[in-house]
Backbone bond lengths (Angstrom), bond angles and torsions (degrees), N, CA, C in turn:
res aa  C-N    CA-C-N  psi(-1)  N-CA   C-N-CA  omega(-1)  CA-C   N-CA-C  phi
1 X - - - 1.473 - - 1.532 109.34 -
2 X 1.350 126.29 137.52 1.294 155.01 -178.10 1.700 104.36 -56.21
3 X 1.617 121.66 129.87 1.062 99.36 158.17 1.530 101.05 -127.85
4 X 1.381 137.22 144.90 1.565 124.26 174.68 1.291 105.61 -135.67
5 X 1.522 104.35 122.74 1.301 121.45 160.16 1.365 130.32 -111.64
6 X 1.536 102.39 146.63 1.926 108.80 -153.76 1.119 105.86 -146.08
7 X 1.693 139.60 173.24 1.038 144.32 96.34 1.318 135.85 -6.91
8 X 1.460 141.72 164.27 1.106 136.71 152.70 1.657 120.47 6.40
9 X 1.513 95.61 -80.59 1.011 97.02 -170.88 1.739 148.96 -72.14
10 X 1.544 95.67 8.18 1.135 113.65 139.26 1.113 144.41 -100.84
11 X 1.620 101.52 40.11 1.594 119.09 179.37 1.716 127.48 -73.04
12 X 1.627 100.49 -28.20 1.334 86.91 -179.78 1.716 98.14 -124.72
13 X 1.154 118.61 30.94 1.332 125.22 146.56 1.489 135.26 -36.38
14 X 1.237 114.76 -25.25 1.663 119.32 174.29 1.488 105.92 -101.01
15 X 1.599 120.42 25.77 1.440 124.02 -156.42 2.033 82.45 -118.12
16 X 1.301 109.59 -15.93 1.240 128.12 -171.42 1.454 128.29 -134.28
17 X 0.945 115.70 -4.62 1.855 141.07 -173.31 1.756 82.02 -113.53
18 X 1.501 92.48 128.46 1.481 102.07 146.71 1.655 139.23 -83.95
19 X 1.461 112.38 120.71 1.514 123.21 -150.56 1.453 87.48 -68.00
20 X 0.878 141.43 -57.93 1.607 122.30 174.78 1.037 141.67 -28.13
21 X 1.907 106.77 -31.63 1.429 108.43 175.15 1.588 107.59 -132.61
22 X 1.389 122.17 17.56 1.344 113.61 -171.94 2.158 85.70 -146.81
23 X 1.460 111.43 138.28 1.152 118.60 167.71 1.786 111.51 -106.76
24 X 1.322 133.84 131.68 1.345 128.68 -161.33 2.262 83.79 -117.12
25 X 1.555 91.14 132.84 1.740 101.73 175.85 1.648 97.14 -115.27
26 X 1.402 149.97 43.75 1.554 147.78 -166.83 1.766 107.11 -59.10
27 X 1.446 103.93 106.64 1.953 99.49 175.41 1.825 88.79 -115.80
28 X 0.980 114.66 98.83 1.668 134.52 159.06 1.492 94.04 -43.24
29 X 1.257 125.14 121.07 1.501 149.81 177.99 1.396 129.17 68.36
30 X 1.028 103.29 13.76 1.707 128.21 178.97 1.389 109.94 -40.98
31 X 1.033 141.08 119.16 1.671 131.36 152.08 1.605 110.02 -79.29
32 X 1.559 104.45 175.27 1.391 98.95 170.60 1.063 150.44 -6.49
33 X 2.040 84.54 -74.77 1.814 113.91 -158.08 1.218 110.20 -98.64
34 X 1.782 116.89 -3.87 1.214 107.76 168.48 1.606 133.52 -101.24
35 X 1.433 91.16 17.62 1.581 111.37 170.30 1.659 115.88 -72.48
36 X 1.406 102.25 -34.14 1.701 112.49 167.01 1.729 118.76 -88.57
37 X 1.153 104.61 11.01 1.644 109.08 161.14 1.732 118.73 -91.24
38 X 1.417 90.99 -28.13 1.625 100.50 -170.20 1.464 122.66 -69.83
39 X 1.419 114.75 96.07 1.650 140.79 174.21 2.247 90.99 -22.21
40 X 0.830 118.39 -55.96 1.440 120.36 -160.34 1.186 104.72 -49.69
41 X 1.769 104.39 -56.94 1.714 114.87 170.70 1.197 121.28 -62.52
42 X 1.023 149.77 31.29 1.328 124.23 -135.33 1.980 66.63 -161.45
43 X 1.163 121.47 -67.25 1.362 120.83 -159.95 1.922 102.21 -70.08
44 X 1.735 113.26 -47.50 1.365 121.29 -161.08 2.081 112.79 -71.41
45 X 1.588 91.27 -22.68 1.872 103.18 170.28 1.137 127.11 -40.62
46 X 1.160 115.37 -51.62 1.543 121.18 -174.50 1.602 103.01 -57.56
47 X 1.449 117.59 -28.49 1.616 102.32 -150.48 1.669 92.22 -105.17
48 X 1.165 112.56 25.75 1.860 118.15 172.90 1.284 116.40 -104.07
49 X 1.156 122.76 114.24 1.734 107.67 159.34 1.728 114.15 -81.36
50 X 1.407 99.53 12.55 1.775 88.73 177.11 1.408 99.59 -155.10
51 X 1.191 115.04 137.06 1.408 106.88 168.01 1.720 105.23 -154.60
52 X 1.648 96.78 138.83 1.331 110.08 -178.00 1.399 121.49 -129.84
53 X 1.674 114.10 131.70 1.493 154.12 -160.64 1.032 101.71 -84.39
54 X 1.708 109.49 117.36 1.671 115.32 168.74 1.557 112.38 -115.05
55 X 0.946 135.45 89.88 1.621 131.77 -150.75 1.258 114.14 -160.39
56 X 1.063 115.67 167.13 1.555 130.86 173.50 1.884 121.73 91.90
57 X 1.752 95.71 8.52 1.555 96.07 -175.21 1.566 102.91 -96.40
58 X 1.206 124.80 -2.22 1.500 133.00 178.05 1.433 114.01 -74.57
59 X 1.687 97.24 -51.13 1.494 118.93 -177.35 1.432 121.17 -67.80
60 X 1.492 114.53 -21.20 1.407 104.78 152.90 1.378 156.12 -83.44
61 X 1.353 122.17 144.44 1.034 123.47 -145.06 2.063 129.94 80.91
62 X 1.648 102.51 -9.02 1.395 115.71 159.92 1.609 106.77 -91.90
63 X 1.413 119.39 -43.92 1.760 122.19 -153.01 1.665 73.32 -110.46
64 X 1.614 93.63 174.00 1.933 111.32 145.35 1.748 100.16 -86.60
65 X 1.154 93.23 160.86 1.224 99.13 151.23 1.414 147.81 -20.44
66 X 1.674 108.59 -58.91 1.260 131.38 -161.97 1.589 74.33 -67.30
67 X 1.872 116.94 -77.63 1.300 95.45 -150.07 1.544 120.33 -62.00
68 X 1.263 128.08 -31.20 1.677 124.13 155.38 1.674 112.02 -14.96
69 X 1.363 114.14 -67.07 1.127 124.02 -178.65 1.812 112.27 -56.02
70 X 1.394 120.04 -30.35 1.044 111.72 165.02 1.473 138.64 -56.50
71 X 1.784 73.96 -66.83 1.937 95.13 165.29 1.701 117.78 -33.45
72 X 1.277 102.88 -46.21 1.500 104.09 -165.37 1.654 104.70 -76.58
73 X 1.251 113.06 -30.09 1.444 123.16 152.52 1.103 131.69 -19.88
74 X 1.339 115.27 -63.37 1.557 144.41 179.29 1.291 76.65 -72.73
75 X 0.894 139.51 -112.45 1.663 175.34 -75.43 2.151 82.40 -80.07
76 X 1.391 96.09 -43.48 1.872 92.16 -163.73 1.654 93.16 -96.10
77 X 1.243 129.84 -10.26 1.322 117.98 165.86 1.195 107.96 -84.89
78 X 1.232 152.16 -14.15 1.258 150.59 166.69 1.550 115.52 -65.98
79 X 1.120 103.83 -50.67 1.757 124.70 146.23 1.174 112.68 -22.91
80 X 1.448 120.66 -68.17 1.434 128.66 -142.64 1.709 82.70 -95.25
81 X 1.258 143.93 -4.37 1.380 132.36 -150.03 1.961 87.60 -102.29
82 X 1.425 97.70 -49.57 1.270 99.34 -164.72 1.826 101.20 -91.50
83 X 0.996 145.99 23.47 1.536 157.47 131.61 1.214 96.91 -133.28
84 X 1.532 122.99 117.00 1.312 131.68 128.28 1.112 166.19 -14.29
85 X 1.488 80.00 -67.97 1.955 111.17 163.70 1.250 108.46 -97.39
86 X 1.481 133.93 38.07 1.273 109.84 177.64 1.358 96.93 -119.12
87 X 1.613 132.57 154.04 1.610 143.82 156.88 1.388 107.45 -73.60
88 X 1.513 113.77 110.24 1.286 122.70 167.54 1.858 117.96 -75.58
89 X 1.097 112.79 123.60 1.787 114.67 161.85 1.096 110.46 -115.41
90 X 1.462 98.95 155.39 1.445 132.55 -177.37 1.234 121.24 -92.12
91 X 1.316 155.57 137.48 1.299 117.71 134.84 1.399 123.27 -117.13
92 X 1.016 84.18 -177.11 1.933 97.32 -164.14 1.504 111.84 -70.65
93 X 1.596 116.53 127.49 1.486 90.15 169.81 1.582 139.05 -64.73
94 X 0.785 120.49 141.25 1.889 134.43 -157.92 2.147 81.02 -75.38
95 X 1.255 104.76 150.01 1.588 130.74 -179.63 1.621 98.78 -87.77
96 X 1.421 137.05 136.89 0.931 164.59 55.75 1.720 111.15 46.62
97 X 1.950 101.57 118.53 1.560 87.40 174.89 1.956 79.29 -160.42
98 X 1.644 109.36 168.79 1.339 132.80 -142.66 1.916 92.98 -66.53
99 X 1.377 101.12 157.95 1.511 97.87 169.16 1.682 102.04 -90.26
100 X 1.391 91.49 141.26 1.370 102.66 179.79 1.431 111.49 -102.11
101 X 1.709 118.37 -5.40 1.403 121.04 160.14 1.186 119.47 -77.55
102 X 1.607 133.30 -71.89 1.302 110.44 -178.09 1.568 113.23 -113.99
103 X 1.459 111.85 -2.84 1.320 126.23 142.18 2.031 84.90 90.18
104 X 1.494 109.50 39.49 1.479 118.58 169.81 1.792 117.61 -69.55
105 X 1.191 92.73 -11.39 2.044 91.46 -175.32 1.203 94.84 -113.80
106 X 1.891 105.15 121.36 1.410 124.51 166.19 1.301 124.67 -50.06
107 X 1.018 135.35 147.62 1.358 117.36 161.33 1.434 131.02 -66.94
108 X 0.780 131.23 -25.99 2.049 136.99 133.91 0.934 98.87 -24.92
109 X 1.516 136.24 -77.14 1.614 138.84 -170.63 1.527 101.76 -34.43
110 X 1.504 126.06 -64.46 1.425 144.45 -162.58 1.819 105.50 -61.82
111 X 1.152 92.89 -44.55 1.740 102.59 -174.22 1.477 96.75 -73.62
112 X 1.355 125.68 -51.73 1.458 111.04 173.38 1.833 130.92 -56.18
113 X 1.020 100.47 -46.79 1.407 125.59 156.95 1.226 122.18 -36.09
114 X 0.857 134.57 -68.83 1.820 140.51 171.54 1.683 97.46 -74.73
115 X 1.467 126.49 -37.80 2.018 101.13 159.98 1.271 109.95 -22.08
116 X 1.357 89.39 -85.03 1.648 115.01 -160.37 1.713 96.52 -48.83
117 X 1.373 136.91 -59.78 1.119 119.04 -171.54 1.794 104.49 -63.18
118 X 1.000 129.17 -13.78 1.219 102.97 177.12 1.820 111.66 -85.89
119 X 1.192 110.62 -36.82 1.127 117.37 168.64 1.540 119.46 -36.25
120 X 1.570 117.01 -51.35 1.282 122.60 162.46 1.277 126.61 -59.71
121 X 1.288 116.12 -39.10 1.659 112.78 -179.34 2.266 105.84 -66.58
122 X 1.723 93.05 -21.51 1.705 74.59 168.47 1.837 117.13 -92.62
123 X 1.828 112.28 -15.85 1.317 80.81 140.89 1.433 155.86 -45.70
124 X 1.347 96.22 -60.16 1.779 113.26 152.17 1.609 107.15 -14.48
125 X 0.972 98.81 -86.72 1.702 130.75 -167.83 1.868 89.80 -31.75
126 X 1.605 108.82 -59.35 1.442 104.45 -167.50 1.685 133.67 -73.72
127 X 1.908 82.67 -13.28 1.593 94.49 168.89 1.922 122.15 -76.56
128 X 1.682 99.04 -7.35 1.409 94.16 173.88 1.470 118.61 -44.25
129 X 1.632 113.15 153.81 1.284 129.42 -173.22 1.479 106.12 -167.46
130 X 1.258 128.96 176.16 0.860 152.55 178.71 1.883 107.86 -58.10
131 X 1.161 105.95 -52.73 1.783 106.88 167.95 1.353 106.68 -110.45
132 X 1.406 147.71 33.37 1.033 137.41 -177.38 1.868 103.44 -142.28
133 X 1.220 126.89 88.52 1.304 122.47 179.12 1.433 129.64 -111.51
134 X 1.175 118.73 131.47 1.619 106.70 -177.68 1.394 135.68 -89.23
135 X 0.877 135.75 167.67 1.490 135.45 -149.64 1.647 107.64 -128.95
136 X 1.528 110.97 85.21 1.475 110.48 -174.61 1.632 111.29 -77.15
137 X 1.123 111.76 174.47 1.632 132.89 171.03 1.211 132.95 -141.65
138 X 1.369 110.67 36.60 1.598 137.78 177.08 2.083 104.77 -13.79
139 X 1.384 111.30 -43.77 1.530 123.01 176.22 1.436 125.59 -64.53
140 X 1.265 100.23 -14.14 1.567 93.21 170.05 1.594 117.74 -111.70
141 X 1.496 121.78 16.29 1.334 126.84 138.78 1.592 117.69 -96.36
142 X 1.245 108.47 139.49 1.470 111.34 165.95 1.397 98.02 -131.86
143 X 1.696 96.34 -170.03 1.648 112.65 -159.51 1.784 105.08 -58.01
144 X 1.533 110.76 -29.32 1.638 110.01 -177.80 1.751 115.11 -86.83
145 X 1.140 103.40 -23.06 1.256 110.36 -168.19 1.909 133.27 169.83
146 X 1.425 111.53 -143.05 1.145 102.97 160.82 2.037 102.11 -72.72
147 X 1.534 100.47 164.52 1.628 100.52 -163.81 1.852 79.70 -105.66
148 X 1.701 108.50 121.93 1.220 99.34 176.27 1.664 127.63 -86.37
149 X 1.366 95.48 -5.13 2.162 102.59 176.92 1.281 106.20 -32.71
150 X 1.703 107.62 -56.99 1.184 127.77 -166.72 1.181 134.24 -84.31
151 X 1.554 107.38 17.70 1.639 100.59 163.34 2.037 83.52 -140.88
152 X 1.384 76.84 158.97 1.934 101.55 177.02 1.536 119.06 -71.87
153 X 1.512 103.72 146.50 1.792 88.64 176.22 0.765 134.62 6.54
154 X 1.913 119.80 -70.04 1.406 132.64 -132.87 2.094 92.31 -81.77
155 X 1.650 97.90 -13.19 1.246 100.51 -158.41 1.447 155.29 59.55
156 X 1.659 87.09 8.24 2.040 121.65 153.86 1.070 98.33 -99.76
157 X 1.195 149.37 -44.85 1.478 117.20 -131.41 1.951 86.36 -109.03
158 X 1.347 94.70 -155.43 1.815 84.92 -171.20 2.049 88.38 -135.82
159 X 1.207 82.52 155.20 1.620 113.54 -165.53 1.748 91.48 -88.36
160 X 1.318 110.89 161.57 1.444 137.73 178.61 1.576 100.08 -35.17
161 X 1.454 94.31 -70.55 1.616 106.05 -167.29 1.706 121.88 -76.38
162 X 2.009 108.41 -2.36 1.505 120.14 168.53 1.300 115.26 -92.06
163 X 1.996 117.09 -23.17 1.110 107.76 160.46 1.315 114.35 -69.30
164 X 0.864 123.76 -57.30 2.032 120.77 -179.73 1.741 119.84 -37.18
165 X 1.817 99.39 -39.26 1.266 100.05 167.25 1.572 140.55 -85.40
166 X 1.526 101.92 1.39 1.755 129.20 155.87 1.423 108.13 -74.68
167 X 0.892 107.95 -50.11 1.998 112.85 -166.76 1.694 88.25 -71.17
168 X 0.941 126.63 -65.36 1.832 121.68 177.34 1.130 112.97 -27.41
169 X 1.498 115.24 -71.18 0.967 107.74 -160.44 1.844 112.00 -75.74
170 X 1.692 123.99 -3.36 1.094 111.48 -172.33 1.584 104.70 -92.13
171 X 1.282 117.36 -9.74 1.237 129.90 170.94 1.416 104.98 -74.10
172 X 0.929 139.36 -52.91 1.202 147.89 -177.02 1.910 111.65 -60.83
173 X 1.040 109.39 -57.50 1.519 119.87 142.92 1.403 110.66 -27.67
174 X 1.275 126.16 -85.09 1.497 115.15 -158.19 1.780 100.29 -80.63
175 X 1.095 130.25 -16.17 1.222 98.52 -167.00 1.739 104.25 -130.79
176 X 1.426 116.61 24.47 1.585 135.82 119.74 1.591 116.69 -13.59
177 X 1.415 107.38 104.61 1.583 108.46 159.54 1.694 106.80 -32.69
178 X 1.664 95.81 -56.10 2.021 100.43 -169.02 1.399 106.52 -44.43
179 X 1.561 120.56 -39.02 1.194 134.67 -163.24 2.135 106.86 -34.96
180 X 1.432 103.81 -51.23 1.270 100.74 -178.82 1.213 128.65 -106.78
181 X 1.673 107.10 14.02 1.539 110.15 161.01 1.557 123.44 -82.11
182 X 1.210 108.67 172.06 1.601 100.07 -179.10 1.543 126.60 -104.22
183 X 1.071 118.78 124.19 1.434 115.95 -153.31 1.993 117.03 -102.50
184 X 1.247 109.15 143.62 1.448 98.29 -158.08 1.351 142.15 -57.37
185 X 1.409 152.44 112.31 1.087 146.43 -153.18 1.434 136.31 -46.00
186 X 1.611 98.95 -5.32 1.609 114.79 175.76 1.497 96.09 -124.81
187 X 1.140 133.11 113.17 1.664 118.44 -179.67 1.605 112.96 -115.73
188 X 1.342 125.62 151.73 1.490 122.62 -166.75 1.497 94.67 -50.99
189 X 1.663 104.71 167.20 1.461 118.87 171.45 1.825 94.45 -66.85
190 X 1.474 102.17 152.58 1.319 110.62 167.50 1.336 133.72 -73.88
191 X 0.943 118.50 -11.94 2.048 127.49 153.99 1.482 97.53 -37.30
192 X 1.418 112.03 -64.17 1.575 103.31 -152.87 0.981 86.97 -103.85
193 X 1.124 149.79 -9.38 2.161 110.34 146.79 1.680 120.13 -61.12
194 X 1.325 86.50 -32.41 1.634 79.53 175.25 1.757 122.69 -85.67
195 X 1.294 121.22 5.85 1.110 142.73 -165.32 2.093 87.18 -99.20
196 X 0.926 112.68 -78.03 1.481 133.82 159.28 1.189 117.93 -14.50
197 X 1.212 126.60 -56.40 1.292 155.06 -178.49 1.345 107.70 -60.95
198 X 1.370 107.58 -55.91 1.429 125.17 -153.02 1.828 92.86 -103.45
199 X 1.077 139.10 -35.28 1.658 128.90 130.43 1.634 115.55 -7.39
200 X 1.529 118.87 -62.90 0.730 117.06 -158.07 1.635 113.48 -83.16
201 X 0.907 84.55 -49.08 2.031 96.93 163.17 1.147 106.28 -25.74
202 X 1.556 112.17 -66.74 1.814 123.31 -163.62 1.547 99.95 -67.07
203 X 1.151 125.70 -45.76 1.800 100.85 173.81 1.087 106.05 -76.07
204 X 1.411 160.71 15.49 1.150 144.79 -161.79 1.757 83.49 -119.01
205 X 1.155 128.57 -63.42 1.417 109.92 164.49 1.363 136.39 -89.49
206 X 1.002 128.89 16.94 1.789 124.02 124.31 1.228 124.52 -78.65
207 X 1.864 128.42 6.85 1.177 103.20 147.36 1.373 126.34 -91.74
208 X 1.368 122.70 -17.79 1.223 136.08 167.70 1.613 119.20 -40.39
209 X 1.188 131.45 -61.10 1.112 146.38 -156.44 2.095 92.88 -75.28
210 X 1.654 110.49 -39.51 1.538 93.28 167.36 1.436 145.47 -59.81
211 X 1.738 91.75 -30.83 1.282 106.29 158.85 1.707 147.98 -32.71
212 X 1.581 89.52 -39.01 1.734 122.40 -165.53 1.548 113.72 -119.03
213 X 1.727 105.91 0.41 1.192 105.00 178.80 1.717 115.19 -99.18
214 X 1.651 91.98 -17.04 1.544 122.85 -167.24 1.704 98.57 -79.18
215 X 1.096 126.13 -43.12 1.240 150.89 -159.81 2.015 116.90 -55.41
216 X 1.594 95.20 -51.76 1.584 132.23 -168.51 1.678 82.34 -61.38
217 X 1.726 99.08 -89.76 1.970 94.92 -165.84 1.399 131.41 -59.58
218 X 1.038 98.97 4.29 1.548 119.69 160.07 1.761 123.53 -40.20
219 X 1.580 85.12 -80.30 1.415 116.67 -178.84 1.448 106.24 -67.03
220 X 1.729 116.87 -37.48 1.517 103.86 -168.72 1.043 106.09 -86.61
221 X 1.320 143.10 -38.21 1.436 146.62 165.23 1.495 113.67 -23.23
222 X 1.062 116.46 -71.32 1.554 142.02 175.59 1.630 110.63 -39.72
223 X 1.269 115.34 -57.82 1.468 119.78 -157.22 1.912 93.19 -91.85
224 X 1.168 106.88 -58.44 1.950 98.78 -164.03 1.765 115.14 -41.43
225 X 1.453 96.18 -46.44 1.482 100.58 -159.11 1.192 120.95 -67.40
226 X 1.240 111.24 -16.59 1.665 125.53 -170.24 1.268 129.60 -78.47
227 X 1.619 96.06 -60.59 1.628 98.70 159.35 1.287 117.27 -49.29
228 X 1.386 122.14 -58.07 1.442 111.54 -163.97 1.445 123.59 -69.76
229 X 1.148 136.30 -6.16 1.083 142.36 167.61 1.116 127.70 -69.96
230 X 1.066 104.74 -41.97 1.440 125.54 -176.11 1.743 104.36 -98.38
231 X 0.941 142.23 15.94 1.147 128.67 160.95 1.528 128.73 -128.81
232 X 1.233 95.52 -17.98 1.599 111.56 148.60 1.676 120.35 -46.80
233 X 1.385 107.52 -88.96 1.368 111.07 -154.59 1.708 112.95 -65.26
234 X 1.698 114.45 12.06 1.500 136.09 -169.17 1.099 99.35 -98.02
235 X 1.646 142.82 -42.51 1.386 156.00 173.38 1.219 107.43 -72.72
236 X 1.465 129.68 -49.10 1.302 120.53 171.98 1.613 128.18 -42.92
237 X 1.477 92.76 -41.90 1.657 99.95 -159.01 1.687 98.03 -96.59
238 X 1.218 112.64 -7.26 1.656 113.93 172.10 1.428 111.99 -76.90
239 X 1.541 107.62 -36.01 1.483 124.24 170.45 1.419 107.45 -36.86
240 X 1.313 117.40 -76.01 1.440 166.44 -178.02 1.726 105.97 -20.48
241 X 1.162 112.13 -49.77 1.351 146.87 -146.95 1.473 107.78 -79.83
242 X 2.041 92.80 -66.80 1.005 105.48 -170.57 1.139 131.47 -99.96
243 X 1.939 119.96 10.15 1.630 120.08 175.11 2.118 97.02 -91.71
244 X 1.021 110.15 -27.02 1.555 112.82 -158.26 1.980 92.06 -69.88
245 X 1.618 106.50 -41.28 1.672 91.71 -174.48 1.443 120.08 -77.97
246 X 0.940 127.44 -18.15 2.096 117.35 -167.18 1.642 88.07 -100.94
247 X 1.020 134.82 -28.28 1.583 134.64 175.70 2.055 102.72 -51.84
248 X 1.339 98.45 -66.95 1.417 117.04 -160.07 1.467 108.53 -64.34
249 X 1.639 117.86 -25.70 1.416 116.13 -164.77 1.815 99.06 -108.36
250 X 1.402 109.25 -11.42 1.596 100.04 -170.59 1.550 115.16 -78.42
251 X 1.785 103.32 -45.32 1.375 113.90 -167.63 1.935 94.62 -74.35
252 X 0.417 115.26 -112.71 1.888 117.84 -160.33 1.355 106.63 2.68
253 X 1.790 121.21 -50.99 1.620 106.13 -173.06 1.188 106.25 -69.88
254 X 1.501 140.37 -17.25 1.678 112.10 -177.30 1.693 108.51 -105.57
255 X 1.455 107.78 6.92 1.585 105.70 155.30 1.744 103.24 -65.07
256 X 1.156 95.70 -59.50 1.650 105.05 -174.75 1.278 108.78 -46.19
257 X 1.444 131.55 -77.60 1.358 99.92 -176.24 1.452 147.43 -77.70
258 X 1.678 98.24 11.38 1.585 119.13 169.71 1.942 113.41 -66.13
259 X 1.228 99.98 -33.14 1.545 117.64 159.98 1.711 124.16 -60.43
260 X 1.460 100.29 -33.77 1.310 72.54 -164.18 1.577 95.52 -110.08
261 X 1.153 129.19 6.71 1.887 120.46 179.72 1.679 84.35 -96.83
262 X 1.579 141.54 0.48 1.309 107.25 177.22 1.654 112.14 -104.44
263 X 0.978 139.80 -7.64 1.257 156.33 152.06 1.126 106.30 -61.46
264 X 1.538 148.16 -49.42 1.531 148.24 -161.53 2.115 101.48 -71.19
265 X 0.791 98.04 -42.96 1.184 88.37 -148.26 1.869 108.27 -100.64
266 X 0.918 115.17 1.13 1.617 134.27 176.55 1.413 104.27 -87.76
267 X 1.651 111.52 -47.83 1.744 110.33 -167.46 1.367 105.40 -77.00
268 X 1.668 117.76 -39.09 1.392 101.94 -170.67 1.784 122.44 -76.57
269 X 1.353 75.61 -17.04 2.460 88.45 -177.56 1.385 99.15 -79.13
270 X 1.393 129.06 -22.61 1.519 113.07 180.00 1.084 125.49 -103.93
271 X 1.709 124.68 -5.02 1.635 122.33 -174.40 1.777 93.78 -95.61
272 X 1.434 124.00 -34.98 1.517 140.01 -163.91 1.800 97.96 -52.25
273 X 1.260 88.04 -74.64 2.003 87.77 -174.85 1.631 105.46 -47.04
274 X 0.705 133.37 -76.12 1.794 144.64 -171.50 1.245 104.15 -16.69
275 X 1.687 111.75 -68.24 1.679 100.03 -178.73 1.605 129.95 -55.20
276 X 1.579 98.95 -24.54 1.831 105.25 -176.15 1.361 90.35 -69.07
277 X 1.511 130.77 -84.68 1.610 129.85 -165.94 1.610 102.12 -2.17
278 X 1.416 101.17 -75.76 1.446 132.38 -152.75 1.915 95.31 -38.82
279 X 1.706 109.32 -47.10 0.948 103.64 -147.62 1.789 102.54 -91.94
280 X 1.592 126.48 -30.62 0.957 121.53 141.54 1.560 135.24 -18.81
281 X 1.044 102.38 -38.92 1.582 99.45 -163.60 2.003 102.81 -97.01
282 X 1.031 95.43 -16.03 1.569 97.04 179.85 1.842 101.15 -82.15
283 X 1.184 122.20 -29.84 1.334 116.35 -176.01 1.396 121.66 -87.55
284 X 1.377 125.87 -12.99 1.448 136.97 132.94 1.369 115.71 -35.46
């Protein structure tokens, strides 16, 4: 079971981590070295086989780098002293973007700021080992810069959809086949893992979208044309059929026999009497 301890910004991390398999420790302003003072950690370690480090965004702009990179050094061997068997991760510090409240951090401030944090995440990068792995976030750079969806106003802390994309990727981290192999003692600079990374992202959603585009003319193609074709020109010709016959056969037969009962019956009632009179009166 997972244990992760952070700063701030892994404050609402258990809002998205499942409590069953992930434990969240959040100390809002924490530096480094005072993550190994804390009585809480100190007792709950032993009972982790994993535990993962959210740190080093306090410490900048107090330390350089290098020593950041130290601190955090110590910080996961102290870790590893009091659990043994457990795989320590890192993660990367998260990028820096403008306040959108009173808009107090220059942009100089911001550009310096994400240096140095990048600078640290290739410390990170160089402390890999065999129990010591780091925890990238390829999604919150894009082609312009830091990606701002994913962090909140203040532009430290992380937005709805940057917490969801921390918890991913720390899941993905611990429970990674790579997770328990051992990884090489000199490792590329972190630009181009995260360059790599983030390669991979972009085909993974431009293939998606072909999938669902293929799908639509499919179905409409198929269904419109059919019915209507066929049910049209079937009504027409039924139409067709049936006004031309009861018209054509009704009128002529009752002309016809209106002809022939009026002629029958006039000639024979008026020639019949005439000859009797005639013949009566001669035999008187």
């Amino acid at each position: 079971m997972p244990l992760v301890i952070g700063h701030s910004q892994a404050k609402y991390l258990s809002d998205y981590l499942s409590k069953s398999e992930f434990s969240v420790f959040a100390y809002p302003g924490y530096k480094t070295h005072e993550f190994a003072k804390e009585d809480a950690i100190q007792e709950v370690l032993p009972f982790f086989s994993s535990v993962i480090i959210m740190t080093g965004a306090n410490d900048i702009g107090r330390k350089s780098p290098g020593d950041i990179g130290r601190a955090i050094e110590s910080l996961c061997r102290h870790v590893r002293d009091l659990s043994p068997s457990a795989t320590v991760f890192v993660s990367h510090v998260l990028p820096r973007c403008e306040n959108r409240f009173d808009g107090s951090l220059t942009r100089d401030f911001i550009c310096r700021w994400n240096r140095d944090a990048e600078a640290v995440n290739q410390e990170i990068e160089a402390l890999s080992c065999s129990w010591l792995q780091p925890v990238r976030h390829p999604r919150f750079y894009d082609l312009h810069g830091p990606n701002r969806r994913l962090l909140s106003r203040d532009g430290l802390h992380l937005s709805f959809d940057g917490t969801e994309e921390v918890c991913r990727n720390m899941y993905d981290a611990v429970y990674s086949p790579r997770a328990s192999e051992a990884t090489p003692s000199s490792p590329e600079p972190h630009c181009i893992n995260t360059a790599l990374l983030y390669s991979e992202v972009l085909m993974l959603t431009t293939s998606r979208p072909t999938s669902t585009t293929n799908k639509p003319p499919i179905f409409t193609t198929t269904k419109q044309p059919t019915p209507t074709t066929t049910k049209q020109p079937t009504s027409t010709s039924s139409t067709t059929t049936k006004q031309p016959t009861p018209t054509t056969t009704k009128q002529p037969t009752s002309t016809s026999s209106t002809t022939t009962k009026q002629p029958t019956p006039t000639t024979t009632k008026q020639t019949t009497p005439t000859p009797s009179i005639t013949i009566k009166r001669l035999e008187i």
